[in-house]
LODREN-19683 format. One line per field, with one value per atom (N, C-alpha, C): chain; residue number from 1; residue in one letter; x, y, z. Coordinates in nm, 3 decimals, padded with zeros to 5 digits, always signed. Last residue first. Layout:
N
unit <- [A; ...] $
pos <- [NUM; ...] $
code <- [a; ...] $
x <- [X; ...] $
y <- [Y; ...] $
z <- [Z; ...] $
***
This chain:
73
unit <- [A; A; A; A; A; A; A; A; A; A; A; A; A; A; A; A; A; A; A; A; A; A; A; A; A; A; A; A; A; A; A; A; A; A; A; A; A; A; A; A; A; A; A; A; A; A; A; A; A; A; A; A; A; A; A; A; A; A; A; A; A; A; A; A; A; A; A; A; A; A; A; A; A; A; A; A; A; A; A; A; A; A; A; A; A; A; A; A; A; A; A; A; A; A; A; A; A; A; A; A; A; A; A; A; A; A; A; A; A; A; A; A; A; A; A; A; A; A; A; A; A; A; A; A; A; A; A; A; A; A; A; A; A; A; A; A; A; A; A; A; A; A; A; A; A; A; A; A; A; A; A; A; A; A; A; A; A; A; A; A; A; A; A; A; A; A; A; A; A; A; A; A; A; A; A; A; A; A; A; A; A; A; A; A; A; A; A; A; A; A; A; A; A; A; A; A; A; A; A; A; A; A; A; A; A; A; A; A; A; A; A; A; A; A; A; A; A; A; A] $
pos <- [73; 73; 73; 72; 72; 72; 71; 71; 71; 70; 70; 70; 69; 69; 69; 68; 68; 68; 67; 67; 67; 66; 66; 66; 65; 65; 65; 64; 64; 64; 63; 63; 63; 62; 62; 62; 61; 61; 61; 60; 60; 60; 59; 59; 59; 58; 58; 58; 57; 57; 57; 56; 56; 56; 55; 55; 55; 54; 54; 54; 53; 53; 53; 52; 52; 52; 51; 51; 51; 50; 50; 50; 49; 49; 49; 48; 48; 48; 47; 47; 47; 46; 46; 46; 45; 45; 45; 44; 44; 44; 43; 43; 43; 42; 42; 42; 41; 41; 41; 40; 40; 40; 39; 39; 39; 38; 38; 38; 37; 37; 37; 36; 36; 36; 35; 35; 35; 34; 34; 34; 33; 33; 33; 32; 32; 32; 31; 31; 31; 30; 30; 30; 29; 29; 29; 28; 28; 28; 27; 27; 27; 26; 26; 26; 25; 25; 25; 24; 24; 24; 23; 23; 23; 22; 22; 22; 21; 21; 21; 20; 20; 20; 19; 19; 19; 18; 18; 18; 17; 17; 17; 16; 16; 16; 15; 15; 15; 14; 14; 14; 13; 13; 13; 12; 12; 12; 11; 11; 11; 10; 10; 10; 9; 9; 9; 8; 8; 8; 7; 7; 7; 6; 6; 6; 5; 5; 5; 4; 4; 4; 3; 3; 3; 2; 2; 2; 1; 1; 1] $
code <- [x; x; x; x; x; x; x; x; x; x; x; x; x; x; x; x; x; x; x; x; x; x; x; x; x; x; x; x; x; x; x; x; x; x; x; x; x; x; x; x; x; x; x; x; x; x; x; x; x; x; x; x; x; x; x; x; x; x; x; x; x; x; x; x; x; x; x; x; x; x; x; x; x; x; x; x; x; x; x; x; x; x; x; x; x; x; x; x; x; x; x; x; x; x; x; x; x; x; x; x; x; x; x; x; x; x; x; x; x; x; x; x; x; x; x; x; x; x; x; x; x; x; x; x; x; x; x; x; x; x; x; x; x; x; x; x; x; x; x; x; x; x; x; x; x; x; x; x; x; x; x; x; x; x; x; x; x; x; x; x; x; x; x; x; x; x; x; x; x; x; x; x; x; x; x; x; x; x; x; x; x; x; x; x; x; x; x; x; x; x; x; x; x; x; x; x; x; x; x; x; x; x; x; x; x; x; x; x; x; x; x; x; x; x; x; x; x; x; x] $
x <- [+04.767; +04.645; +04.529; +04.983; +04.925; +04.767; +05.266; +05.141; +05.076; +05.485; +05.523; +05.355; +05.424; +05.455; +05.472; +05.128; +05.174; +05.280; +05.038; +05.028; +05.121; +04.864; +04.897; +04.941; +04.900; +04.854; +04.942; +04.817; +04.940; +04.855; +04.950; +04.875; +04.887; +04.919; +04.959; +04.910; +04.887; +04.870; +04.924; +04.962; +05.052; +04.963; +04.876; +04.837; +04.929; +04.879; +04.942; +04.887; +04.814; +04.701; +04.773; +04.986; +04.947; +04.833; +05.005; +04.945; +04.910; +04.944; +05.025; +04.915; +04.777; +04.757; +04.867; +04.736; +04.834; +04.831; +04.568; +04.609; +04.638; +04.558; +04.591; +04.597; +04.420; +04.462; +04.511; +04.447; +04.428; +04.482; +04.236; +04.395; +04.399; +04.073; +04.144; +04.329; +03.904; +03.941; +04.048; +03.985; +03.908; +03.956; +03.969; +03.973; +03.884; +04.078; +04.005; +04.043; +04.102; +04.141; +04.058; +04.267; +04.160; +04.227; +04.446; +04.295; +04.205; +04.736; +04.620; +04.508; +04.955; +04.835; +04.755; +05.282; +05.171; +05.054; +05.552; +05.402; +05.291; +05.766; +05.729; +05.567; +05.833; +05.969; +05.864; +05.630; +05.661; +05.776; +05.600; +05.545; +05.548; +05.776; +05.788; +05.702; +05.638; +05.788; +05.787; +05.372; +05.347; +05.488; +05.507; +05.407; +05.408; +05.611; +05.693; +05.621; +05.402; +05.516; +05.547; +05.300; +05.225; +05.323; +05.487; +05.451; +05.381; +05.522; +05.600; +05.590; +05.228; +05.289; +05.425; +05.230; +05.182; +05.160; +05.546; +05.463; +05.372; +05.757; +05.711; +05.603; +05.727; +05.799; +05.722; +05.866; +05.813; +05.834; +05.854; +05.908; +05.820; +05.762; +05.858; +05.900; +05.627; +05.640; +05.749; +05.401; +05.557; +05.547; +05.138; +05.146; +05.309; +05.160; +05.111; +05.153; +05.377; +05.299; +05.242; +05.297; +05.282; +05.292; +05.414; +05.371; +05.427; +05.302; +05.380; +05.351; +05.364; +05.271; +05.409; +05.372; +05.430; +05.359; +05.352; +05.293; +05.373; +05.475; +05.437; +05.402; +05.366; +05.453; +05.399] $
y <- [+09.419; +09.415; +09.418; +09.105; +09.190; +09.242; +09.128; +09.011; +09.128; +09.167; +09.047; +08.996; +09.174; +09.216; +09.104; +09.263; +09.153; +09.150; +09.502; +09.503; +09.329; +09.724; +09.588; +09.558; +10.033; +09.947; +09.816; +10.270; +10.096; +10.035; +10.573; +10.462; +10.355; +10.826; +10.735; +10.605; +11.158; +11.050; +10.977; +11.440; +11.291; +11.203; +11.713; +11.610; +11.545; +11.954; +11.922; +11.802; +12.014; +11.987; +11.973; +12.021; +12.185; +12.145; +11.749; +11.885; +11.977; +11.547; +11.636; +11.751; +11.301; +11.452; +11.451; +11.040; +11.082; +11.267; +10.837; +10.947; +10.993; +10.595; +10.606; +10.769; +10.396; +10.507; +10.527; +10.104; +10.152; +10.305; +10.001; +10.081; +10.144; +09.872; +09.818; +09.900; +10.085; +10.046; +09.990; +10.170; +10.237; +10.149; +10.236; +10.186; +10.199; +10.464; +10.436; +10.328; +10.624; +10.494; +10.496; +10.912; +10.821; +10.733; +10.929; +11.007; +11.000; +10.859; +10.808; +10.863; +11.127; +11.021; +10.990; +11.229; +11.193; +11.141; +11.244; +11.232; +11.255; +11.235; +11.383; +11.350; +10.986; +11.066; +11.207; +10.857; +10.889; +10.968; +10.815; +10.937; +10.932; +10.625; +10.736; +10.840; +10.381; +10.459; +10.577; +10.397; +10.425; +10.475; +10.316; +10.416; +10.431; +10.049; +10.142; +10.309; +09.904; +09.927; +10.084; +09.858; +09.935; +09.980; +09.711; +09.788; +09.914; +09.485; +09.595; +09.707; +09.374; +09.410; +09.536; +09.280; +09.434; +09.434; +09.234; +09.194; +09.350; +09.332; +09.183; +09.144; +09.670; +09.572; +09.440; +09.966; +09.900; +09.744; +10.324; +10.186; +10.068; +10.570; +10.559; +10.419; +10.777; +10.636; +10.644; +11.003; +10.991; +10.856; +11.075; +11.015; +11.034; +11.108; +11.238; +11.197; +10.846; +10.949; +11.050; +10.489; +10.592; +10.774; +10.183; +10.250; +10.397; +09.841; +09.965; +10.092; +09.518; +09.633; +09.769; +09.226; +09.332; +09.463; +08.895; +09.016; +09.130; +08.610; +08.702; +08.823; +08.417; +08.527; +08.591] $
z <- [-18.060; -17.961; -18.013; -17.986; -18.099; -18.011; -17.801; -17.818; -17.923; -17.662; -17.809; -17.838; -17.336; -17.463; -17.553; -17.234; -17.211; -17.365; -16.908; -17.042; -17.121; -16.727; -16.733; -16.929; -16.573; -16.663; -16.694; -16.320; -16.371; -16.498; -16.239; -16.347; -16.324; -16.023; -16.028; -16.101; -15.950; -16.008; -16.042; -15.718; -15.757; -15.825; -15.582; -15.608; -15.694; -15.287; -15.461; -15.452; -15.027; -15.146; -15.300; -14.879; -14.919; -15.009; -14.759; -14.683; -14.734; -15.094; -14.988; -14.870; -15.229; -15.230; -15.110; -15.509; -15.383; -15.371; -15.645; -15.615; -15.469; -15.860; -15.763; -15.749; -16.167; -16.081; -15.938; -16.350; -16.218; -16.186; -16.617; -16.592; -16.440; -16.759; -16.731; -16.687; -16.752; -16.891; -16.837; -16.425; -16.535; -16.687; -16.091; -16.215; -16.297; -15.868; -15.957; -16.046; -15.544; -15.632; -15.699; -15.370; -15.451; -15.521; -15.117; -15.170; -15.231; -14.988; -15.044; -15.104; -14.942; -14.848; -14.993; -14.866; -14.962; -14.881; -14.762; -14.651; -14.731; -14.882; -14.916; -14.853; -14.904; -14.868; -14.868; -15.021; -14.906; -14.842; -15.293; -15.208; -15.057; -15.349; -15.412; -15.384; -15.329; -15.223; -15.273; -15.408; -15.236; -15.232; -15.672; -15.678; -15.530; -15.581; -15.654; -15.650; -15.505; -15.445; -15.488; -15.773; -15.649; -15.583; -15.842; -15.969; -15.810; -15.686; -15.743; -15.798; -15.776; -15.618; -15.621; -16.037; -15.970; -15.836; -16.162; -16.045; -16.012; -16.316; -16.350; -16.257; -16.446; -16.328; -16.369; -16.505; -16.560; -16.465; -16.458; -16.441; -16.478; -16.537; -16.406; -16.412; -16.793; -16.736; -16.616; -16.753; -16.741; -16.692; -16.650; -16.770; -16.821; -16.347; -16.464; -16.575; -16.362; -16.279; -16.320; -16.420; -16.429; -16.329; -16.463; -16.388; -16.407; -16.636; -16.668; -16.554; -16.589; -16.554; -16.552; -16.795; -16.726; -16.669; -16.799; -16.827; -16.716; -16.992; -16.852; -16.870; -17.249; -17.211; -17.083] $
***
């Protein structure tokens, strides 16, 4: 079975995609309409972070976890 990566923002799922090229994707379009920047990357327990800060300093987290359905964990 293919695996799917689930993508996160402040622990609100946003989408779910067949490629974690997409999956990334998806997390960078969605802060650009509003000039986000990059700020930190983490992984962790097999779960990637991303964080996206603005000019005023709000901040945007961003999850992906990988996940492979129909499988027992």
């Amino acid at each position: 079975m293919d695996k799917v990566y689930v993508v996160s923002r402040n622990d609100q799922i946003i989408g779910v995609f067949t490629s974690h090229r997409k999956a990334v994707e998806a997390a960078i379009m969605e802060t650009l309409p509003f000039s986000y920047a990059m700020t930190d990357y983490a992984y962790d327990f097999g779960v990637e972070f991303y964080t996206f800060t603005d000019k005023s300093g709000t901040e945007q987290t961003y999850s992906i976890q990988e996940f492979t359905p129909n499988e027992w964990a």
